[in-house]
PyMOL Python script that loads the backbone (N, CA, C, O; Angstrom):
from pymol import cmd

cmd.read_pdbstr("""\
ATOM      1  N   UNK A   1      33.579 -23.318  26.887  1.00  0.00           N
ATOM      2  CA  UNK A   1      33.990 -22.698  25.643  1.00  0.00           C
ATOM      3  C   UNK A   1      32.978 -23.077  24.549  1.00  0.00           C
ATOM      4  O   UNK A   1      32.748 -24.284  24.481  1.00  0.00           O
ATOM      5  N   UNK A   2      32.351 -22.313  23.709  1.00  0.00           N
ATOM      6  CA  UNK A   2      31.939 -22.183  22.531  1.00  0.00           C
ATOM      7  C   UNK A   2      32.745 -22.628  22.026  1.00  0.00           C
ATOM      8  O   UNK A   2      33.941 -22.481  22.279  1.00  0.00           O
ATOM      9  N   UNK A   3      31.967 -23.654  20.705  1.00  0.00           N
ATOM     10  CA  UNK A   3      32.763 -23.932  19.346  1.00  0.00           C
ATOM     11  C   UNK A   3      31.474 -23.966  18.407  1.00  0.00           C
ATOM     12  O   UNK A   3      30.310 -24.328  18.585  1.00  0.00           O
ATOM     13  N   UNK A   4      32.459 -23.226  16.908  1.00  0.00           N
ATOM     14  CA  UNK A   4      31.629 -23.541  16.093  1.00  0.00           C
ATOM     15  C   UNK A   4      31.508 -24.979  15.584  1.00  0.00           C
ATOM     16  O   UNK A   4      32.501 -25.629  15.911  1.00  0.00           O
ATOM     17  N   UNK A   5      30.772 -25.557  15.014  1.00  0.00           N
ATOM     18  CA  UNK A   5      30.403 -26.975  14.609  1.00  0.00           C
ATOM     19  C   UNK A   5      30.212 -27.433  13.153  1.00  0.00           C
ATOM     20  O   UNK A   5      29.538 -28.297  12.593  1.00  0.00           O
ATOM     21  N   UNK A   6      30.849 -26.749  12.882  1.00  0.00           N
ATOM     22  CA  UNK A   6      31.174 -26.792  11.347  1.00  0.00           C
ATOM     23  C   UNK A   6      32.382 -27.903  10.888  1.00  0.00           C
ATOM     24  O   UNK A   6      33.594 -27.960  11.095  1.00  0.00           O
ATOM     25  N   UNK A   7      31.662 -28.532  10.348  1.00  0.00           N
ATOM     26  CA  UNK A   7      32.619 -29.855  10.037  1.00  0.00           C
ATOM     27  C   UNK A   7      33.898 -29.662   8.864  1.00  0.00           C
ATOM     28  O   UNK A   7      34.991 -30.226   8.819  1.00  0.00           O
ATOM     29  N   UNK A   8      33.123 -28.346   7.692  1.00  0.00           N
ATOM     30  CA  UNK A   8      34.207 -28.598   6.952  1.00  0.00           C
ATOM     31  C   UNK A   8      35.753 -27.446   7.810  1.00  0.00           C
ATOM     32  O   UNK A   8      36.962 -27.650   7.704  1.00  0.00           O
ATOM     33  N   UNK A   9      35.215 -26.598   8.388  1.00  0.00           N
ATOM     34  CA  UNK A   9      36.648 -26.055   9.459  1.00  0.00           C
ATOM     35  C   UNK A   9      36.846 -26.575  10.862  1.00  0.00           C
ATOM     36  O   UNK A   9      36.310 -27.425  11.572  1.00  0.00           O
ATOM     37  N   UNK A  10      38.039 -25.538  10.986  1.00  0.00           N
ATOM     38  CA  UNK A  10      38.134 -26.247  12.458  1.00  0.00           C
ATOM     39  C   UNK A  10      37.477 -24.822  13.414  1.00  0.00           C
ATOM     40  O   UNK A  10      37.063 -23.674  13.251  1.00  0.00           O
ATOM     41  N   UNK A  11      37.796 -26.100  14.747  1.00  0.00           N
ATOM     42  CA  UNK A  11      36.566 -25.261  15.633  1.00  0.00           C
ATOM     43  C   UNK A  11      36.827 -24.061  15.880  1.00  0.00           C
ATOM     44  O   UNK A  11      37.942 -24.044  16.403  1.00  0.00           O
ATOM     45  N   UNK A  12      36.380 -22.951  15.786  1.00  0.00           N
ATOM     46  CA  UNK A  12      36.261 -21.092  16.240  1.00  0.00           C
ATOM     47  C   UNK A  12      35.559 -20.864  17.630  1.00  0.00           C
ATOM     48  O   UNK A  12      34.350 -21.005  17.817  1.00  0.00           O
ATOM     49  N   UNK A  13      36.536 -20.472  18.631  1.00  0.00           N
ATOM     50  CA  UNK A  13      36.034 -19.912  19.788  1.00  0.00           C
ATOM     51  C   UNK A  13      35.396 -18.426  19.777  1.00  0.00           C
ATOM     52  O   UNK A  13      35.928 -17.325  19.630  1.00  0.00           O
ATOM     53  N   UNK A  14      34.345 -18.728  19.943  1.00  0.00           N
ATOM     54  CA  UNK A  14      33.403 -17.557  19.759  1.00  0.00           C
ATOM     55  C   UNK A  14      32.995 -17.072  20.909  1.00  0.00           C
ATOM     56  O   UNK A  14      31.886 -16.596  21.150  1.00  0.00           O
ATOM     57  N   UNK A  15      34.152 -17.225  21.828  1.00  0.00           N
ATOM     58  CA  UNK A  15      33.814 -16.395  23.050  1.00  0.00           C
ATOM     59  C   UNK A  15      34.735 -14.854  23.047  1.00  0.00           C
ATOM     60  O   UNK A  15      34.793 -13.828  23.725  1.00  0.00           O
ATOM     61  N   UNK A  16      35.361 -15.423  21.864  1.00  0.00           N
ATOM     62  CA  UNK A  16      36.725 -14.529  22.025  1.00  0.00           C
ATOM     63  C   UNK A  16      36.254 -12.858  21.013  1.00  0.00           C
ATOM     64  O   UNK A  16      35.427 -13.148  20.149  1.00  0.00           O
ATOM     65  N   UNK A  17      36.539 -11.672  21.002  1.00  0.00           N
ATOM     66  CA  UNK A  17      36.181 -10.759  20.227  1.00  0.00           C
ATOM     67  C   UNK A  17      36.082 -10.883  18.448  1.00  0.00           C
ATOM     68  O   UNK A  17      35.234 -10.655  17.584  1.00  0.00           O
ATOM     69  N   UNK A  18      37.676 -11.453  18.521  1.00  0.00           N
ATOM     70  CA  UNK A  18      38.258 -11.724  17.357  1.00  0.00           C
ATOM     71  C   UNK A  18      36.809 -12.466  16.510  1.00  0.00           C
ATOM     72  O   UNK A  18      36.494 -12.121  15.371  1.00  0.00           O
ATOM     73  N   UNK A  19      35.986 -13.599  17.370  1.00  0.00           N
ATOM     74  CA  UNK A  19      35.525 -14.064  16.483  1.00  0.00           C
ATOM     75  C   UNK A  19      33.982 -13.605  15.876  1.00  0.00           C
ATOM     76  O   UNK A  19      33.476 -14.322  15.013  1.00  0.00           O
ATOM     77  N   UNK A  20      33.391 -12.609  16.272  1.00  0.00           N
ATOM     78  CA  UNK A  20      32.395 -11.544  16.213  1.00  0.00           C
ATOM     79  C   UNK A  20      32.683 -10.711  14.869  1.00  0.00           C
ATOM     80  O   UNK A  20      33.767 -10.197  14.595  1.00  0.00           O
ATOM     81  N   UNK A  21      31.759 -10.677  14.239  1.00  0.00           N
ATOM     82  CA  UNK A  21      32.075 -10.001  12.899  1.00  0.00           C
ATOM     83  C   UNK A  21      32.553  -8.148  13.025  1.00  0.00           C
ATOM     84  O   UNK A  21      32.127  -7.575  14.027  1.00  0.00           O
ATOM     85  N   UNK A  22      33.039  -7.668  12.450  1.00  0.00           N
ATOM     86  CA  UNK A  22      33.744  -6.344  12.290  1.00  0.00           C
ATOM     87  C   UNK A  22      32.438  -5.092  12.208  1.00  0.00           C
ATOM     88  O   UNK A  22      32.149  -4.727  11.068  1.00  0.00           O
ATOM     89  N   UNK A  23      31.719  -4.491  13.304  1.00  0.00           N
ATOM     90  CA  UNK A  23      30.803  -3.653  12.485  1.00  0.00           C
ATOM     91  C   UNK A  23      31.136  -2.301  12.845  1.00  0.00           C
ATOM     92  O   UNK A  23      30.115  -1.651  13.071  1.00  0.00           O
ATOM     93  N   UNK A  24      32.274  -1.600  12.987  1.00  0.00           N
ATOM     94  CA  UNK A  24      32.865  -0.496  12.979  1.00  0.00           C
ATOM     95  C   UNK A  24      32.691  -0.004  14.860  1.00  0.00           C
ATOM     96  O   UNK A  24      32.263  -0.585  15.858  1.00  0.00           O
ATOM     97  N   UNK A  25      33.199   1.152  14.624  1.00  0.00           N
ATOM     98  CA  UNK A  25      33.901   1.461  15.955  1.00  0.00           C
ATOM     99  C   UNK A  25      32.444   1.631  16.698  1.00  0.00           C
ATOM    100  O   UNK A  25      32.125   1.302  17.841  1.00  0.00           O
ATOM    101  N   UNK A  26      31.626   2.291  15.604  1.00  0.00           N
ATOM    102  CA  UNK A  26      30.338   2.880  17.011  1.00  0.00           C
ATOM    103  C   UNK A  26      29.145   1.888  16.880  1.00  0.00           C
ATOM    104  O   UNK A  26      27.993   2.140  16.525  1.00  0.00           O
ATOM    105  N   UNK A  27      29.500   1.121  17.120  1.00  0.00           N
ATOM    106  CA  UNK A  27      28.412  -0.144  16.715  1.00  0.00           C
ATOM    107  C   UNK A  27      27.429  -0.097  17.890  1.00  0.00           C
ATOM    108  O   UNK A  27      26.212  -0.278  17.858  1.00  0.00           O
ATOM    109  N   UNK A  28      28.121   0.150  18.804  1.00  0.00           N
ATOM    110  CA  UNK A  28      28.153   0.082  20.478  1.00  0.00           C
ATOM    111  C   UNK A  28      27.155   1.138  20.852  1.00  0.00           C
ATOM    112  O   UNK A  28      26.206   0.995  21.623  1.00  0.00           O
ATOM    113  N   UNK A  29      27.493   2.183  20.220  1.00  0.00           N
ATOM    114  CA  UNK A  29      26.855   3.854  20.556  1.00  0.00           C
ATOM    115  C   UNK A  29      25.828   4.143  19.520  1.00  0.00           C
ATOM    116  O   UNK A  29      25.088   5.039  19.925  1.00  0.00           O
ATOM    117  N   UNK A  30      25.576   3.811  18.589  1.00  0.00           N
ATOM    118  CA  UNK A  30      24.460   3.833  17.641  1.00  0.00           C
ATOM    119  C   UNK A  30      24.246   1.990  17.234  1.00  0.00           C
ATOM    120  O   UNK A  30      24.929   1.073  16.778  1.00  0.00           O
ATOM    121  N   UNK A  31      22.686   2.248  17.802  1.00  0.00           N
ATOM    122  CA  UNK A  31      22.404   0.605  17.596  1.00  0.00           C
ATOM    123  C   UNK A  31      21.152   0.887  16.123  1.00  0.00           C
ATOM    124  O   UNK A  31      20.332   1.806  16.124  1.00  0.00           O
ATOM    125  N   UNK A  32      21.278   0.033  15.185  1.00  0.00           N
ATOM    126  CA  UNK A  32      20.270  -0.018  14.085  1.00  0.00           C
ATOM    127  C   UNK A  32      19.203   0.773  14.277  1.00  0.00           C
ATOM    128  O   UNK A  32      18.859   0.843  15.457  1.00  0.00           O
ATOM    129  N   UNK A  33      18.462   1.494  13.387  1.00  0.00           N
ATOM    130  CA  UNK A  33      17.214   2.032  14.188  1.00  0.00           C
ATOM    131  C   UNK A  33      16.420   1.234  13.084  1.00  0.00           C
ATOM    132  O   UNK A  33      16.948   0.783  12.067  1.00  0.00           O
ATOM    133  N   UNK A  34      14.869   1.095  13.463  1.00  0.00           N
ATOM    134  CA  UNK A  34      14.151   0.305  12.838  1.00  0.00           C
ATOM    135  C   UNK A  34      13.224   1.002  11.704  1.00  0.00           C
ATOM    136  O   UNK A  34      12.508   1.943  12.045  1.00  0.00           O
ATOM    137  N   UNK A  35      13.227   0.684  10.755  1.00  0.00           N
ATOM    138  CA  UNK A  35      12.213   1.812   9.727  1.00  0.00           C
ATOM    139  C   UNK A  35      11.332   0.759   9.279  1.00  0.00           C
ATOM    140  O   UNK A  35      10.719   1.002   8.240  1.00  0.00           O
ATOM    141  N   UNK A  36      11.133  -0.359   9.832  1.00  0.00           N
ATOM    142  CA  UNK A  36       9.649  -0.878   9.560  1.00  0.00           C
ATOM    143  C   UNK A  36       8.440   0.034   9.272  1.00  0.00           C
ATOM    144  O   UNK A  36       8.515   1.174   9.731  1.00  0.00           O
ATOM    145  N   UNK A  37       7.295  -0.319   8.551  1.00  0.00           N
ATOM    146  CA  UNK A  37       6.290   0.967   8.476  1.00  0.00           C
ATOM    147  C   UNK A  37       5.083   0.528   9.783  1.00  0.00           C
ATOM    148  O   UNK A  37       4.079   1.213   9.979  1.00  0.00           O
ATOM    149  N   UNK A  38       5.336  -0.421  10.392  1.00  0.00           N
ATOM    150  CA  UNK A  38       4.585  -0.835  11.253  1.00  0.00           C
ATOM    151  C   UNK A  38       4.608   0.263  12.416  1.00  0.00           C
ATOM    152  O   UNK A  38       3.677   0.784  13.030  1.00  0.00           O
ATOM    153  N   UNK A  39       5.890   0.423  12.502  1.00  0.00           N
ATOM    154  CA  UNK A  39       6.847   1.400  13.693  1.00  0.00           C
ATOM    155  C   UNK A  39       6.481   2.305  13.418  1.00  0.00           C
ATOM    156  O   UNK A  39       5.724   2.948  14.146  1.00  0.00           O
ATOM    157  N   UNK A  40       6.939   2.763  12.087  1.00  0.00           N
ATOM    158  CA  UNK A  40       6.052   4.259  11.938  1.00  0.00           C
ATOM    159  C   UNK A  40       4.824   5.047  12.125  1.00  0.00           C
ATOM    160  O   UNK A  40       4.524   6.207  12.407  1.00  0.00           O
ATOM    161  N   UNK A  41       4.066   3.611  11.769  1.00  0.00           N
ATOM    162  CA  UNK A  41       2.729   4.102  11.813  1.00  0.00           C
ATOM    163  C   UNK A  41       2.457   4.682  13.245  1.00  0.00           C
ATOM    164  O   UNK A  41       1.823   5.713  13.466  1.00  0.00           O
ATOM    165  N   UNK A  42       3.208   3.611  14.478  1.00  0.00           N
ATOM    166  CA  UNK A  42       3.134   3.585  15.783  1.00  0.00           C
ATOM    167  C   UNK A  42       3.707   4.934  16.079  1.00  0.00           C
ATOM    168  O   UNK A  42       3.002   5.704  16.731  1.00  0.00           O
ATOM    169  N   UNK A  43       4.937   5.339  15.672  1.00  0.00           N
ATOM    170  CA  UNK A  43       5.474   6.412  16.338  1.00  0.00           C
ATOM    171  C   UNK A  43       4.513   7.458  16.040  1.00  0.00           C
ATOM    172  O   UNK A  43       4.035   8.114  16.965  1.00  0.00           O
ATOM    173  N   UNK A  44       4.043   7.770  14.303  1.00  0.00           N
ATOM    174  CA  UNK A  44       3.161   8.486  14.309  1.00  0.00           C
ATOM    175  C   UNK A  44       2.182   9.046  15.360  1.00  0.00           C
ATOM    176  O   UNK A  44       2.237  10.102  15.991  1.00  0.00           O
ATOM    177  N   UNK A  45       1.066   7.829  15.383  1.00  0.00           N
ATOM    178  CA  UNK A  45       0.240   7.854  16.266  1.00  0.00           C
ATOM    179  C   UNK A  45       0.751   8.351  17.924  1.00  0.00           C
ATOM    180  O   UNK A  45       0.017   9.178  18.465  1.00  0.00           O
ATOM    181  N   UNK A  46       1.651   7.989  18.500  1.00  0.00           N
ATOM    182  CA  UNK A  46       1.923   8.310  19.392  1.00  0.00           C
ATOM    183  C   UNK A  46       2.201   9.693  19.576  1.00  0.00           C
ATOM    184  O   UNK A  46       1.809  10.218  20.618  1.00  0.00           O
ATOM    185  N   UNK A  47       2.738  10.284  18.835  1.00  0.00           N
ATOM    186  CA  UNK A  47       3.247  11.651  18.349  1.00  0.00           C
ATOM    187  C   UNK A  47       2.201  12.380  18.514  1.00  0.00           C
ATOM    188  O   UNK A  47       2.283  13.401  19.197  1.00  0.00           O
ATOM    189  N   UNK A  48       1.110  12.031  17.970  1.00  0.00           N
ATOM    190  CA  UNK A  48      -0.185  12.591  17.947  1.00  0.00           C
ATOM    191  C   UNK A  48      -0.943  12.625  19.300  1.00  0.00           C
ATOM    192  O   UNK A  48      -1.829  13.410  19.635  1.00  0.00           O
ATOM    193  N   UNK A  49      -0.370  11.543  20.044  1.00  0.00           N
ATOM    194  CA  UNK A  49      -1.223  11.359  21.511  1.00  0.00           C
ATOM    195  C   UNK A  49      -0.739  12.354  22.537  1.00  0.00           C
ATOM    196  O   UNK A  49      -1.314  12.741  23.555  1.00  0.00           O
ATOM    197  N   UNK A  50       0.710  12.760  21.941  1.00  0.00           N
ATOM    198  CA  UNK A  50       1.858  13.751  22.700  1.00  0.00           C
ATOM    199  C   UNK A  50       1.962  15.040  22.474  1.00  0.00           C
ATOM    200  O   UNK A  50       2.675  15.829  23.093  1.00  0.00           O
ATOM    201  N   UNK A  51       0.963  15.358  21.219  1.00  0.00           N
ATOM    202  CA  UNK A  51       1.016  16.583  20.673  1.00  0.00           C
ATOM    203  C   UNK A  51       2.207  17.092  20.046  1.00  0.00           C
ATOM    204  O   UNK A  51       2.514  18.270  20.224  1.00  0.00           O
ATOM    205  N   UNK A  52       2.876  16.372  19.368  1.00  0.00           N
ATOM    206  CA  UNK A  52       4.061  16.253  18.986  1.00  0.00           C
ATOM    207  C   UNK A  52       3.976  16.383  17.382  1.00  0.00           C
ATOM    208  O   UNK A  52       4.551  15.488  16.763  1.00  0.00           O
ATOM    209  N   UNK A  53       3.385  17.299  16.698  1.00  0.00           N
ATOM    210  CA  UNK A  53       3.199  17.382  15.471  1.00  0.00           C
ATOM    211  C   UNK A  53       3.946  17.088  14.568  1.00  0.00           C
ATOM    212  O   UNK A  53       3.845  16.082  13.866  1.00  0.00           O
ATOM    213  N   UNK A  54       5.151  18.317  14.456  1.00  0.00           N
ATOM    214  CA  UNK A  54       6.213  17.594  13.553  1.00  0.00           C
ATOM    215  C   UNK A  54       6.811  16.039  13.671  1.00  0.00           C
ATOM    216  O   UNK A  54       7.357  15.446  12.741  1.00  0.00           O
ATOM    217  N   UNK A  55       6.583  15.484  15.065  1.00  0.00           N
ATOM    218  CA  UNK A  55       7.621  14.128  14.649  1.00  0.00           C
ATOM    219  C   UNK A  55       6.153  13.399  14.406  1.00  0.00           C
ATOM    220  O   UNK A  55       6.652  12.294  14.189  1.00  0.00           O
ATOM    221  N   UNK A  56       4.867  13.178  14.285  1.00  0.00           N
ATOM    222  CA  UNK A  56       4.038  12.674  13.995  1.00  0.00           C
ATOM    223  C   UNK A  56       3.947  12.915  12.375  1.00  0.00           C
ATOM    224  O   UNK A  56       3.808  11.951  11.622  1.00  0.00           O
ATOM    225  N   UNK A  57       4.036  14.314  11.864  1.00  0.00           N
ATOM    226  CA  UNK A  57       4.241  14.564  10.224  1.00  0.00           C
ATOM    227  C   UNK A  57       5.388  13.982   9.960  1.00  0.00           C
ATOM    228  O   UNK A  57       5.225  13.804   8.752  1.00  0.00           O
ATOM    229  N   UNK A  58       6.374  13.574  10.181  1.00  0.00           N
ATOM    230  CA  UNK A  58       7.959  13.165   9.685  1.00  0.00           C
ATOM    231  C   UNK A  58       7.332  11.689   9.344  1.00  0.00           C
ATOM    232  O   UNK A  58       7.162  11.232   8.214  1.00  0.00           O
ATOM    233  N   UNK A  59       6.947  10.880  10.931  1.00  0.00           N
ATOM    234  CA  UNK A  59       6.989   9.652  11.106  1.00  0.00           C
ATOM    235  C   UNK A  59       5.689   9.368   9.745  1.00  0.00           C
ATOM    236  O   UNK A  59       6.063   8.893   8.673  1.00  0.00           O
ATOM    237  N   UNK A  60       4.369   9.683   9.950  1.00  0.00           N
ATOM    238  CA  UNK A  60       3.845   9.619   8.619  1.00  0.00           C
ATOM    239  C   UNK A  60       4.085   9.756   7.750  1.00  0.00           C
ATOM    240  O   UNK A  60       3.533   8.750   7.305  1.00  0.00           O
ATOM    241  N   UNK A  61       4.525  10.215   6.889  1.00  0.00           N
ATOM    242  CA  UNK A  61       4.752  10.910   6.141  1.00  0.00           C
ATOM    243  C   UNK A  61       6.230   9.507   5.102  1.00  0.00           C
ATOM    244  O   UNK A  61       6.209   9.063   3.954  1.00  0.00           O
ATOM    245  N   UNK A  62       7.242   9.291   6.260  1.00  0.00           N
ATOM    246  CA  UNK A  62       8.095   8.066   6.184  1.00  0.00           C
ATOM    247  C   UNK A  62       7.222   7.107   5.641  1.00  0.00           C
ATOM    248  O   UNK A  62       7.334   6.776   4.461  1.00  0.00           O
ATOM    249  N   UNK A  63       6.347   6.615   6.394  1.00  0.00           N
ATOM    250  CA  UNK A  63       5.609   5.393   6.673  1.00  0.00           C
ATOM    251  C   UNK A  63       4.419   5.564   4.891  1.00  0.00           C
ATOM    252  O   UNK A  63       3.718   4.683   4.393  1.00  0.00           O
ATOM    253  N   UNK A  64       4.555   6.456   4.582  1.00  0.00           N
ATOM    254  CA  UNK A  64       3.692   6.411   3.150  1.00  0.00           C
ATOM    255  C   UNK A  64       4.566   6.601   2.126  1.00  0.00           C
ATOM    256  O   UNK A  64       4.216   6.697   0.950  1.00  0.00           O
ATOM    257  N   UNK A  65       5.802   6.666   2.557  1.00  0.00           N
ATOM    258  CA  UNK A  65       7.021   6.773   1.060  1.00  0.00           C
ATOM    259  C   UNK A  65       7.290   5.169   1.500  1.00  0.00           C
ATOM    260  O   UNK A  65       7.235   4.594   0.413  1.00  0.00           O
ATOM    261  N   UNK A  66       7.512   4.305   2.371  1.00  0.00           N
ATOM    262  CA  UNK A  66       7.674   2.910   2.105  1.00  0.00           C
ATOM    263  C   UNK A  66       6.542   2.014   1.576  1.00  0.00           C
ATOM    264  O   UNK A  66       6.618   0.971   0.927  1.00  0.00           O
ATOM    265  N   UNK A  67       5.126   2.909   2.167  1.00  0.00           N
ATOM    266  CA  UNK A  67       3.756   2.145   1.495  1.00  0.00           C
ATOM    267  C   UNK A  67       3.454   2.566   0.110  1.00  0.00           C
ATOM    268  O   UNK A  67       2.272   2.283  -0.084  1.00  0.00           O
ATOM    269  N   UNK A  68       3.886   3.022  -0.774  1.00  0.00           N
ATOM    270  CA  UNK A  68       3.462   3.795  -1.529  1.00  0.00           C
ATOM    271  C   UNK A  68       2.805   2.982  -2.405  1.00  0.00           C
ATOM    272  O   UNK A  68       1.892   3.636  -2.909  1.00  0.00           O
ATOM    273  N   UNK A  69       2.833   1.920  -2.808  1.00  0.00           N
ATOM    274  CA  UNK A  69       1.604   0.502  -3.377  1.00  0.00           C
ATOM    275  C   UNK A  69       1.596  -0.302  -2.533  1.00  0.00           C
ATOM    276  O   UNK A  69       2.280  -1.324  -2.583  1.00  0.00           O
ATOM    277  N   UNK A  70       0.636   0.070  -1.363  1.00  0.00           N
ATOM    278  CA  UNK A  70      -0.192  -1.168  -0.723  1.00  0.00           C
ATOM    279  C   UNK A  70      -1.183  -1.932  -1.569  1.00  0.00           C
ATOM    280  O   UNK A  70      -2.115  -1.669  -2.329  1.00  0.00           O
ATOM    281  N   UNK A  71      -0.448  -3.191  -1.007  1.00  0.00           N
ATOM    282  CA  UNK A  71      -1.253  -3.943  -1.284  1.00  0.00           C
ATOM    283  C   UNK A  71      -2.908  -4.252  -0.962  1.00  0.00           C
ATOM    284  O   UNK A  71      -3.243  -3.864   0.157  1.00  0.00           O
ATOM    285  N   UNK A  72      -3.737  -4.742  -1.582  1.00  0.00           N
ATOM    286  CA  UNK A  72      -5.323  -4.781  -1.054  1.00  0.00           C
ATOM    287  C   UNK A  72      -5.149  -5.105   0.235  1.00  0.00           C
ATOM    288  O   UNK A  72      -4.122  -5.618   0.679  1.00  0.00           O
ATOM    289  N   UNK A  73      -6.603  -4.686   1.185  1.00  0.00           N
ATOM    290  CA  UNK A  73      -6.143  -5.055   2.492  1.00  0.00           C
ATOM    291  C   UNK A  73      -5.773  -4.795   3.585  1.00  0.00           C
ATOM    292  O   UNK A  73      -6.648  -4.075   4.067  1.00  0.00           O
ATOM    293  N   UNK A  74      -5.024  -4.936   4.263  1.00  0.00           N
ATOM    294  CA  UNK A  74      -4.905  -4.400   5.399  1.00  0.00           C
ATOM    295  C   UNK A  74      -3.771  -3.151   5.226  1.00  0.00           C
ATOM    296  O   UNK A  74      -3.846  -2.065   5.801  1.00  0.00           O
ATOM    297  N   UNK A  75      -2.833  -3.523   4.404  1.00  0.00           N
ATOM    298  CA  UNK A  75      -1.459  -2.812   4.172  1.00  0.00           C
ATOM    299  C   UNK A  75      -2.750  -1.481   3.586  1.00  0.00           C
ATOM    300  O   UNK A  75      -2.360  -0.582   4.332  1.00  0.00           O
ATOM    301  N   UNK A  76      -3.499  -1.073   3.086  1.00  0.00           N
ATOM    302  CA  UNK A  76      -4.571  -0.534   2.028  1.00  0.00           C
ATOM    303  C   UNK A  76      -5.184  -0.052   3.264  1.00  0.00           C
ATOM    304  O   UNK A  76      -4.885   1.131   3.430  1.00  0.00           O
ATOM    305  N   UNK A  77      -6.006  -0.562   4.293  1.00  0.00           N
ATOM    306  CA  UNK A  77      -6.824   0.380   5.478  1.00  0.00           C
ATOM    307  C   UNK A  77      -5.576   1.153   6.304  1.00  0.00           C
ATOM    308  O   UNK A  77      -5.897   2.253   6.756  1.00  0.00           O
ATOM    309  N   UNK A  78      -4.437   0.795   6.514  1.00  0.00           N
ATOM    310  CA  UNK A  78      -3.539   1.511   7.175  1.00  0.00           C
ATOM    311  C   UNK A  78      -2.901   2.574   6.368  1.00  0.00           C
ATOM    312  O   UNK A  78      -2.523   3.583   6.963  1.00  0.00           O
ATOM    313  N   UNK A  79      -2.705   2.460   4.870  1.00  0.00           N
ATOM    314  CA  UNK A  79      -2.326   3.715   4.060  1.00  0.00           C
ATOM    315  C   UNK A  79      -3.250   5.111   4.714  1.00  0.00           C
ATOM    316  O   UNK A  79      -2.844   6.149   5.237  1.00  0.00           O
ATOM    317  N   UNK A  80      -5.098   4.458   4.334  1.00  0.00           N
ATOM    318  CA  UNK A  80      -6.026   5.056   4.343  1.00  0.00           C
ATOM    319  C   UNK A  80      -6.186   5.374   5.734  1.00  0.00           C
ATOM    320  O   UNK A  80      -7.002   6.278   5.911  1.00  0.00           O
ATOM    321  N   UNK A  81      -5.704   4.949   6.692  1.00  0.00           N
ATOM    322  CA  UNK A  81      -6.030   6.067   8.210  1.00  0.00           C
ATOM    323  C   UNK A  81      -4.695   6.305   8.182  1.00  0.00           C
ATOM    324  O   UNK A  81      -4.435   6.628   9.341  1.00  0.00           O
ATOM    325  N   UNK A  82      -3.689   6.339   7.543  1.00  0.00           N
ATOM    326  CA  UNK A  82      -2.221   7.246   8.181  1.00  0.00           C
ATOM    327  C   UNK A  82      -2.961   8.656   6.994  1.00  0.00           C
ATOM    328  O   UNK A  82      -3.437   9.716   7.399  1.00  0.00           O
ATOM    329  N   UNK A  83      -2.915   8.480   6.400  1.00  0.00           N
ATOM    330  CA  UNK A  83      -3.467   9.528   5.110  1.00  0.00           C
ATOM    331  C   UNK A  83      -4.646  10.583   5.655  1.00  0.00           C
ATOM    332  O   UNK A  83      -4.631  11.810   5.559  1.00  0.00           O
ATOM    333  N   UNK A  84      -5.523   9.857   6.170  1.00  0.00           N
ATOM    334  CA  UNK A  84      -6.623  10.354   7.078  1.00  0.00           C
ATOM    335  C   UNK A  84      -5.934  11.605   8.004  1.00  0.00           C
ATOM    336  O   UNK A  84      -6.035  12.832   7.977  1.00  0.00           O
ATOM    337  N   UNK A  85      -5.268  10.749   8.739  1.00  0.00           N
ATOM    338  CA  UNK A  85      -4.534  11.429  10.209  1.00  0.00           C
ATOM    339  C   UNK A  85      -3.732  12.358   9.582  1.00  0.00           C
ATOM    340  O   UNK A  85      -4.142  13.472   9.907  1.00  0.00           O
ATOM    341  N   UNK A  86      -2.379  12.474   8.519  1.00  0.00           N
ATOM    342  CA  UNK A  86      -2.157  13.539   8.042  1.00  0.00           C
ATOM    343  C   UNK A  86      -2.651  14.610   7.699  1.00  0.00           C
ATOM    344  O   UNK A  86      -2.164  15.734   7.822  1.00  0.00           O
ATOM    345  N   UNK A  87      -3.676  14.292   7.238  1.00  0.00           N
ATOM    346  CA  UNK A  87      -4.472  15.393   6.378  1.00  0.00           C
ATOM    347  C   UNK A  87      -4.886  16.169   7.332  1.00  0.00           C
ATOM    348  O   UNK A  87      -4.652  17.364   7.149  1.00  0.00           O
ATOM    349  N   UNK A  88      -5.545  15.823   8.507  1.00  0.00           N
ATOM    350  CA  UNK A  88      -5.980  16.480   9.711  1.00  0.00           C
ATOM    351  C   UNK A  88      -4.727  17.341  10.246  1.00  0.00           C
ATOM    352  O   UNK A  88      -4.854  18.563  10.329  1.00  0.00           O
ATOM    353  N   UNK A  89      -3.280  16.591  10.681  1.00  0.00           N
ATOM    354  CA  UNK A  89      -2.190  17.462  10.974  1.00  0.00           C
ATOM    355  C   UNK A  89      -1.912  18.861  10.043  1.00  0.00           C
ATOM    356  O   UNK A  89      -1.484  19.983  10.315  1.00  0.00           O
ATOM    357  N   UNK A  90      -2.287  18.332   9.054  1.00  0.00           N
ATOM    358  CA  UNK A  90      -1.751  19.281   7.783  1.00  0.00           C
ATOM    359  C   UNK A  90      -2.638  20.710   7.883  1.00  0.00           C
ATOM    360  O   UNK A  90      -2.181  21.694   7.302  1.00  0.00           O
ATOM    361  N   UNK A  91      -3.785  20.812   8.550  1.00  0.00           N
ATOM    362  CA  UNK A  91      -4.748  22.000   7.683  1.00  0.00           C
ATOM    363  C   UNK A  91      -4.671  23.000   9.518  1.00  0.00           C
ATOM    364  O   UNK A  91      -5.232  24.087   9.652  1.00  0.00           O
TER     365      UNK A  91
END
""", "prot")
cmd.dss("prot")
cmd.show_as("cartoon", "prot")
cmd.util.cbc("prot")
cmd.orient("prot")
């Protein structure tokens, strides 16, 4: 048996459902999706390797509304080749 170890309560069996926090019915069937811009950039690119235009324009396109002030740098060369690569999808 699990216990929590928390001195100021008493111990919680955390094997049990009850003790798992509440995150609605479809927690199970829709798991978080990730909107990192790292991911994006990736799905982008991949999109592009698949010929998959629109989800390569979506996924870019995402990935430069979360960059929208990069910082100097690296966050700054990845604006500048997702921007690149759009522009090419675009014409």
């Amino acid at each position: 048996m699990v216990h929590d170890v928390n001195a100021d309560s008493p111990a919680t069996d955390l094997t049990r459902p009850a003790a798992l926090p509440m995150m609605g019915a479809q927690a199970d069937s829709h798991p978080p999706l990730c909107v990192e811009p790292r991911y994006l950039r990736e799905e982008g690119r991949l999109a592009m390797i698949v010929g998959d235009t629109a989800g390569a324009t979506q996924a870019l396109r995402h990935f430069l509304v979360l960059r929208d002030r990069p910082d100097p740098g690296p966050m700054s060369d990845d604006v500048r080749w997702v921007r690149t690569r759009l522009s090419g999808l675009n014409r």
